[in-house]
C-alpha positions in Angstrom: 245.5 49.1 97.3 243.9 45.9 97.9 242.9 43.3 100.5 244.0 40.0 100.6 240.8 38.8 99.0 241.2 41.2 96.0 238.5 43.8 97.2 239.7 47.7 97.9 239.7 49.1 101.4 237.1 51.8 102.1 240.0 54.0 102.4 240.9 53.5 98.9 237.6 54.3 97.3 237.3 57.0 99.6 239.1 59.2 97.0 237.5 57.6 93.5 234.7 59.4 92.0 231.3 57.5 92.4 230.2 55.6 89.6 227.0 55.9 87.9 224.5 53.8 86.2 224.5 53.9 82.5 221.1 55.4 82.8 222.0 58.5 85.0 225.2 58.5 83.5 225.1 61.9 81.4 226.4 61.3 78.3 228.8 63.5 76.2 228.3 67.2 75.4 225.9 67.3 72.4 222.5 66.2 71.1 222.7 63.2 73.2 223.0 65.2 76.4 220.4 67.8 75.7 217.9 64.3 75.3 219.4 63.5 78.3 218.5 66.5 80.3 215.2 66.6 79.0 213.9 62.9 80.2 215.5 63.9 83.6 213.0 66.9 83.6 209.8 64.6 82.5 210.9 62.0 84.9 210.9 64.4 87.8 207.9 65.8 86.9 206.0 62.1 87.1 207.8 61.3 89.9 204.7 61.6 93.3 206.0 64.0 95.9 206.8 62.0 99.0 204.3 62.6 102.3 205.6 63.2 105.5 206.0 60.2 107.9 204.3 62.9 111.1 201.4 63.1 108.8 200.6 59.7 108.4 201.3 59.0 112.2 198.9 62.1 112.8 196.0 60.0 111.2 196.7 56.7 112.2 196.6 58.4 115.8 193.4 60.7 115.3 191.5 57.1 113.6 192.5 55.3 116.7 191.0 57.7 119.3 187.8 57.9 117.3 187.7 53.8 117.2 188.5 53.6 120.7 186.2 56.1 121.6 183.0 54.6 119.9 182.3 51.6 122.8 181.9 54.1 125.2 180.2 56.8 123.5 177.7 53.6 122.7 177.4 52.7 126.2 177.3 56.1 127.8 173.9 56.8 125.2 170.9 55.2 127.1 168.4 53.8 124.7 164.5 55.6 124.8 162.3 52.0 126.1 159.5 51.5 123.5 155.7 52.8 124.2 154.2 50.0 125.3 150.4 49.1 125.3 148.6 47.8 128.6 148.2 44.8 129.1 145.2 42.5 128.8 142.6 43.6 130.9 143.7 46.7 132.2 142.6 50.0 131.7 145.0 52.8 130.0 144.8 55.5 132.4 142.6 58.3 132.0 144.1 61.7 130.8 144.0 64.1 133.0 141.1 67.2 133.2 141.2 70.4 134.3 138.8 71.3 137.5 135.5 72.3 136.8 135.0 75.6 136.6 132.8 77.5 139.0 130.2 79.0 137.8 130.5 82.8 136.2 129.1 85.2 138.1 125.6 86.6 135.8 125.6 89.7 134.6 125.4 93.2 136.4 121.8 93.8 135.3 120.7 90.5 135.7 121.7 90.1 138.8 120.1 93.5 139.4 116.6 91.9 137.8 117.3 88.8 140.1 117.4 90.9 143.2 114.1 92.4 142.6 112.5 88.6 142.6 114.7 86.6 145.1 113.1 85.4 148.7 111.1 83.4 150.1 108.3 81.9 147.8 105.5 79.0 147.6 104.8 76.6 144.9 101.5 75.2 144.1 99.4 73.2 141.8 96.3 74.5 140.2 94.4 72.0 142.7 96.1 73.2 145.4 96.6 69.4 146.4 100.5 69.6 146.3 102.9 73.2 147.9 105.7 73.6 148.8 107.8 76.7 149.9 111.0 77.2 148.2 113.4 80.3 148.0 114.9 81.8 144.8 118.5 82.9 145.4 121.1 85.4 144.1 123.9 83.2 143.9 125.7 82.3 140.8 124.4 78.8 139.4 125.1 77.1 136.4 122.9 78.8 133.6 121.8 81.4 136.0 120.6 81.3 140.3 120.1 79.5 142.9 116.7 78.1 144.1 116.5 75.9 147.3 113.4 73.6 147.6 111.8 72.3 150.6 112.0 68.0 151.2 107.7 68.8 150.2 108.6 69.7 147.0 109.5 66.2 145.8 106.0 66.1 145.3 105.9 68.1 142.4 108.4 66.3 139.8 109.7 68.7 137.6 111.6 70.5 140.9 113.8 67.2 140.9 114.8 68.6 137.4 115.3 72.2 138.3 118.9 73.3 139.5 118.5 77.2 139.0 116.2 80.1 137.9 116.6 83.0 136.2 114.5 86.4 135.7 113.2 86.4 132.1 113.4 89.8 129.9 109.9 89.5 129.4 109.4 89.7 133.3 109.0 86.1 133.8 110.9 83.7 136.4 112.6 80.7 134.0 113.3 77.4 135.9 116.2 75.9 134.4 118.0 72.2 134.4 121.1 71.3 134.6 121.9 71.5 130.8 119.8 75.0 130.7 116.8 73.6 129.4 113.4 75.4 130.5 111.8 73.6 132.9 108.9 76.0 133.5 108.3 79.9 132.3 106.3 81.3 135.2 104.9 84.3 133.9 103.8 87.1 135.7 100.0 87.7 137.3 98.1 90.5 139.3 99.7 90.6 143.0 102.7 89.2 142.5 101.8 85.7 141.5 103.1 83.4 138.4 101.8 80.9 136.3 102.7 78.3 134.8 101.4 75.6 132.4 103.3 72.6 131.4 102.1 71.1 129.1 100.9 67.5 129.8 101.1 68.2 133.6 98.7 71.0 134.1 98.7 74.4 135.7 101.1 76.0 138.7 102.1 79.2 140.7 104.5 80.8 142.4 103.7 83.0 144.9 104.8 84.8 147.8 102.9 82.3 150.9 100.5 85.1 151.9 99.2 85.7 148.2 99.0 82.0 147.3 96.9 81.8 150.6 94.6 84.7 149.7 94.5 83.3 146.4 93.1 79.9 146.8 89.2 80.3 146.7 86.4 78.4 148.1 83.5 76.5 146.3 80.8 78.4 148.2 81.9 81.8 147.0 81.4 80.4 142.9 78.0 78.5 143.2 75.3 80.5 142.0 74.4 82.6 138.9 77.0 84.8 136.8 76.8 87.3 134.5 79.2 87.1 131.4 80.0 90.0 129.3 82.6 90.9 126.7 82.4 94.6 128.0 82.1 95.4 132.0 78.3 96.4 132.2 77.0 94.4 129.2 75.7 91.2 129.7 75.5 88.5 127.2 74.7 85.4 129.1 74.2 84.6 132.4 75.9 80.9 134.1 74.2 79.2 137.1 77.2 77.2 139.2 75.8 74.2 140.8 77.2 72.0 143.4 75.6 68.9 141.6 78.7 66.4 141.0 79.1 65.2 137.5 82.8 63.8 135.5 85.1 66.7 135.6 83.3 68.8 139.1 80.3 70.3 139.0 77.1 71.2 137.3 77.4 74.5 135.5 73.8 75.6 133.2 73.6 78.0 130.4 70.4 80.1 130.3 68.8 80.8 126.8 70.1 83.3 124.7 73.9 82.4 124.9 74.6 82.3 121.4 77.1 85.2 121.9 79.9 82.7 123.4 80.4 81.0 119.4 78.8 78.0 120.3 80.6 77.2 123.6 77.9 74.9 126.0 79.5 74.7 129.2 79.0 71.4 131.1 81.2 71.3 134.5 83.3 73.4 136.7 85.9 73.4 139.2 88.8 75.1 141.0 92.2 75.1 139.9 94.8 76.9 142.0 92.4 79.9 142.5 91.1 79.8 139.2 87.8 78.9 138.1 87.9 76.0 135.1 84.7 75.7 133.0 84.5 72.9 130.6 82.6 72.4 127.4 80.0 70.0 126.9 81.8 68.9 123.5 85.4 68.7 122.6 87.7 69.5 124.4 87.8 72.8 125.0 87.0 74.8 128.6 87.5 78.6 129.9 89.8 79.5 132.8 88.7 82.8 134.7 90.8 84.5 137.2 89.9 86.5 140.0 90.5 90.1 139.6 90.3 93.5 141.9 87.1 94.3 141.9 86.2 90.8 142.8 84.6 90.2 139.2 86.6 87.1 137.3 88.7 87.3 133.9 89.3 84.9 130.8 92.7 84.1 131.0 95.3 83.8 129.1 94.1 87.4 128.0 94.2 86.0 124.2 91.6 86.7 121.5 88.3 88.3 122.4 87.9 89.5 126.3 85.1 87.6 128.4 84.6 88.9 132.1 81.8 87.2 134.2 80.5 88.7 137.6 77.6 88.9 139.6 74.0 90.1 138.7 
């Protein structure tokens, strides 16, 4: 059946077979077919298996978040400021320190040794010209104790340089300065005085205020003739203290017979913070004597040969 235009109504084809291309067309049973078959098989094979459309979709989606979502991950992140220097004329500001630490407290025996020479004490040139009192503490200092010095003491410099003390193994009394430097070894006498010589500055003691007192001796009780000896009862020479002036104190006269002394001609005396300074007549060199016990007078330091001198 036809139309009027020489076409065939759906419903006609509806019952034909559907035609084929040539190419898919199988051909007739035989060689021919079994070629057939075969480039069917190898054209399947080459043919790409087909995606599905929810897979593609899935990316396209998952792509679009990630886009989308890199503005505000960008914004959200805050950027770290570059270090910047100071500017012109400005200081950069000064790290900051840990507190100074107080000082550590001295050792149990130390402390111990310290308590045995702390109190109340005087200072004194040899010349007795310049004391002060002073008092040697048991609290922790840096390097060692605290000493106190009296306003007076600014006459003696090296106290403007002492900021502690500290008791000596040797039985001496160390002052120290702030970057525990010795200032002065004051080493120990007879009575409970120290010594000290510093070099370039002279002679000092450190006394309790009733020894240094009893200590300090008068002109009148050296003038007068002495009797030197290297062994108490012997006598080698004999001195004659004068109160003449002359450059450097006082007359002092040898009488003959004092070669035993290895040449030494004494020419002057006078007092040094209770001790009794004899000076050469050449050189350089002089004798200190200090008073003892018995009232007789020492060499001191006790170094080399002994040399006591006392009355006749």
């Amino acid at each position: 059946m036809t139309f009027a235009h020489g076409r065939a109504s759906p419903r006609a084809l509806r019952g034909q077979p559907r035609s084929s291309s040539s190419g898919d067309r199988p051909p007739e049973p035989g060689a021919a077919q079994s070629q057939w078959r075969f480039k069917m098989r190898i054209a399947g094979r080459r043919r790409p298996a087909s995606r599905p459309v929810w897979a593609g979709a899935a990316v396209l989606m998952v792509s679009a978040v990630l886009v989308g979502a890199l503005p505000a991950f960008s914004q959200s992140a805050k950027p770290v400021p570059p270090a910047t220097a100071p500017a012109p004329g400005t200081k950069a500001p000064a790290p900051r320190t840990p507190d100074a630490a107080s000082p550590k407290p001295p050792a149990t025996g130390l402390r111990a040794e310290a308590e045995k020479k702390a109190g109340a004490l005087a200072l004194a040139s040899a010349d007795g010209e310049r004391t002060c009192p002073l008092e040697l503490k048991t609290t922790a200092a840096p390097g060692g104790f605290a000493i106190g010095f009296d306003a007076a003491c600014a006459a003696i410099p090296f106290t403007t340089q002492t900021v502690a003390w500290t008791p000596d193994p040797s039985g001496s009394i160390l002052f120290l300065s702030a970057q525990g430097r010795t200032i002065a070894e004051f080493t120990e006498g007879a009575g409970g005085a120290y010594e000290a010589l510093r070099e370039g500055d002279g002679v000092y003691f450190l006394a309790p205020p009733s020894v240094l007192a009893e200590d300090l001796v008068r002109p009148e009780e050296i003038i007068g003739d002495w009797n030197l000896a290297r062994v108490a009862g012997t006598p080698i020479c004999r001195w004659t203290f004068l109160e003449t002036p002359v450059p450097g104190g006082f007359s002092v006269t040898a009488a003959p017979g004092c070669d035993g002394l290895g040449g030494f001609v004494p020419k002057a005396w006078h007092l040094e913070g209770g001790n009794v300074v004899v000076t050469a007549a050449t050189g350089n060199g002089l004798v200190r004597f200090a008073r003892q016990e018995d009232g007789g007078w020492a060499k001191v330091p006790e170094r080399g040969r002994p040399l006591l001198m006392m009355r006749p």
